[in-house]
N, C-alpha and C positions, 0 to 999 in steps of 0.2 A: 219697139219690135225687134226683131230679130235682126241682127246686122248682114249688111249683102252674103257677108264670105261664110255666114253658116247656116244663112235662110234663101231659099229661092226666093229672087226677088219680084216674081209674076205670083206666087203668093202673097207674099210682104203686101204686096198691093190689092191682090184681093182683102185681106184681113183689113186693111183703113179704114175707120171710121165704124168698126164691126162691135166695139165695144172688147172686142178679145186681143190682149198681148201674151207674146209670147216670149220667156226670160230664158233663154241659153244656160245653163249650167247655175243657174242662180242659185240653188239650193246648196250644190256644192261644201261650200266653208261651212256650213251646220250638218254634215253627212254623219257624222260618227253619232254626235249628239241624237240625230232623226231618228238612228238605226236602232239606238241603245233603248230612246224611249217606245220605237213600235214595237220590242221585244217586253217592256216592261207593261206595257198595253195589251199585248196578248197574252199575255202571264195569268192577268187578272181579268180579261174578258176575251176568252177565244176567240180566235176567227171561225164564223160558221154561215154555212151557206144557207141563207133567209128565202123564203118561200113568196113568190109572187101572191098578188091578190088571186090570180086563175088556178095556184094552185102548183107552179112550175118553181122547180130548184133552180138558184140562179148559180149563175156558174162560175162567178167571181163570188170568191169569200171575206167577209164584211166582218167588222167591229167598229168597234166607236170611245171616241174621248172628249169628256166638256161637259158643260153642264145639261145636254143631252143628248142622244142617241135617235140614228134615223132609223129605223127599220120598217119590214114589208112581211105582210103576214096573209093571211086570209080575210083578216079586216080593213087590210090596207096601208098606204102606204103614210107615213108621217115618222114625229118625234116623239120619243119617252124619257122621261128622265130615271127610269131603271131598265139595268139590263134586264129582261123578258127570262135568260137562262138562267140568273141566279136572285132576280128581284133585287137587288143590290145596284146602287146608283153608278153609272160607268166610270171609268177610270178616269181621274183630272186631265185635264188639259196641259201640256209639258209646256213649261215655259218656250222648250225650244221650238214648238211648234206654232206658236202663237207670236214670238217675235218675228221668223221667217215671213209667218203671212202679214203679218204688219210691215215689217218691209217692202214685201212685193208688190201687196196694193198702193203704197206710195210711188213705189217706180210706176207701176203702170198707172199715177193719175189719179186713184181714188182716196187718197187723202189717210185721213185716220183707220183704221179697222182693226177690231177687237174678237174674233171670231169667238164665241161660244160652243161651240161644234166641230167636230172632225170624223169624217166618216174616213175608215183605213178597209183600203178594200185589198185583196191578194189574188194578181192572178196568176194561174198557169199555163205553161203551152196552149191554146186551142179557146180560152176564157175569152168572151168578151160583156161589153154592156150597148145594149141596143138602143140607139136614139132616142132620147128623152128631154125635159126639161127639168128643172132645179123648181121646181112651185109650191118645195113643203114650208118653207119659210115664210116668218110673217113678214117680212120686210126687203121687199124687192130693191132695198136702192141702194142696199149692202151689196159688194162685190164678190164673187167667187174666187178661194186661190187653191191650184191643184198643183203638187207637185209629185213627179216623176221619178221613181228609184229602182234600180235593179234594171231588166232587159228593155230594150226599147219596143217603145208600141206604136201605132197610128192612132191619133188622135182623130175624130171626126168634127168637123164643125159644119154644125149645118145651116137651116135657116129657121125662120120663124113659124114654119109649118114641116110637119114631120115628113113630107114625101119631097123638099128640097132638097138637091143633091148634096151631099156636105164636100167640104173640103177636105184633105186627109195632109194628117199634120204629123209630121215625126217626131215623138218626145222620146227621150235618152235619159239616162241616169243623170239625176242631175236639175233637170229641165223645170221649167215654172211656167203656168200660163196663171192668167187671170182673166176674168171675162163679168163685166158689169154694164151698167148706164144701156145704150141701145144693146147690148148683144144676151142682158140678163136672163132672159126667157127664151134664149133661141136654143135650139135640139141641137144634142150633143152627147159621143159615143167613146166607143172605143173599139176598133177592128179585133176580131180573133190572133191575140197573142200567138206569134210566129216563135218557137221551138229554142230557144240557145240556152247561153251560158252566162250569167253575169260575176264575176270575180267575189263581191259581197254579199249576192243575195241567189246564185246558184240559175237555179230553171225558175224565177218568179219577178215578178212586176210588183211594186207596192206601191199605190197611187195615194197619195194623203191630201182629202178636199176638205177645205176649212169655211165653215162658213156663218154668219149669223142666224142662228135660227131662230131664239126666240126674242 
């Protein structure tokens, strides 16, 4: 977890045993490499803002890398293995992205992992993602790893029903969590992105979730 002098430690202690860690600047040493390849990932599959099942623009804008893609349509939510806008299979998975999250799930405990998937979501000023669960995946025993680039956000952790209050987590440029084993299916968010400046990514949040889907 997070060490006393950069994590409150009356959270630190709530998180124990929650299945969720949280990695301080972990991504850091692979930043250039992240940055280089979420630009070459949008190149070839835009970021565009995907349509709830109800029919609602979500507000954070999405693309995808690996050998599938998650999207949200009016039929629902799940994986495809072609982009939807151009029929053409998403962009590879970047080496650099896939070592990071192999990495991190061995810091936090989870052993090997190989993610297949990368959802790269973009937000802006006022964007957020409303308490949810991870349940498009066939294989719940695989680990979640999310990492944090550009302005800082509140992360939300909740519980294993949607109307527990979550916790609210500050992640930075930088920042790693992971969340598997008991925490894998518990609700989890993102506050409405508060306004700045970040040095290499401007007025925007890049959040890259890796995860195994099929």
């Amino acid at each position: 977890m997070r060490t006393a002098d950069l994590f409150d430690t009356s959270l630190a202690d709530a998180l124990r045993g929650s299945g969720l860690t949280v990695l301080p600047r972990f991504a850091l040493s692979f930043e250039q490499g992240l940055l280089e390849e979420v630009g070459r990932v949008a190149r070839e599959a835009p970021f565009r803002h995907m349509m709830t099942p109800g029919g609602q623009p979500m507000s954070v804008a999405m693309t995808n890398c690996g050998t599938a893609g998650w999207v949200t349509d009016r039929s629902g939510y799940r994986y495809e293995p072609l982009d939807p806008q151009s029929a053409r299979p998403w962009p590879t998975m970047p080496h650099a992205f896939a070592s990071l999250a192999g990495q991190a799930a061995a810091r936090a405990g989870f052993g090997t992992f190989e993610p297949d998937a990368c959802l790269i979501n973009c937000y802006v000023p006022g964007a957020r993602m409303s308490l949810h669960q991870d349940r498009d995946e066939r294989d719940f025993g695989e680990p979640i790893v999310s990492v944090s680039l550009g302005l800082t956000a509140t992360f939300l952790w909740g519980g294993a029903r949607r109307a527990d209050r979550p916790l609210r987590i500050p992640l930075s440029h930088g920042d790693v969590v992971v969340w598997g084993g008991p925490g894998r299916l518990m609700f989890h968010g993102v506050a409405p992105l508060p306004d700045g400046w970040h040095e290499r990514l401007g007025r925007r949040r890049i959040n890259l979730t890796l995860r195994r889907a099929l």
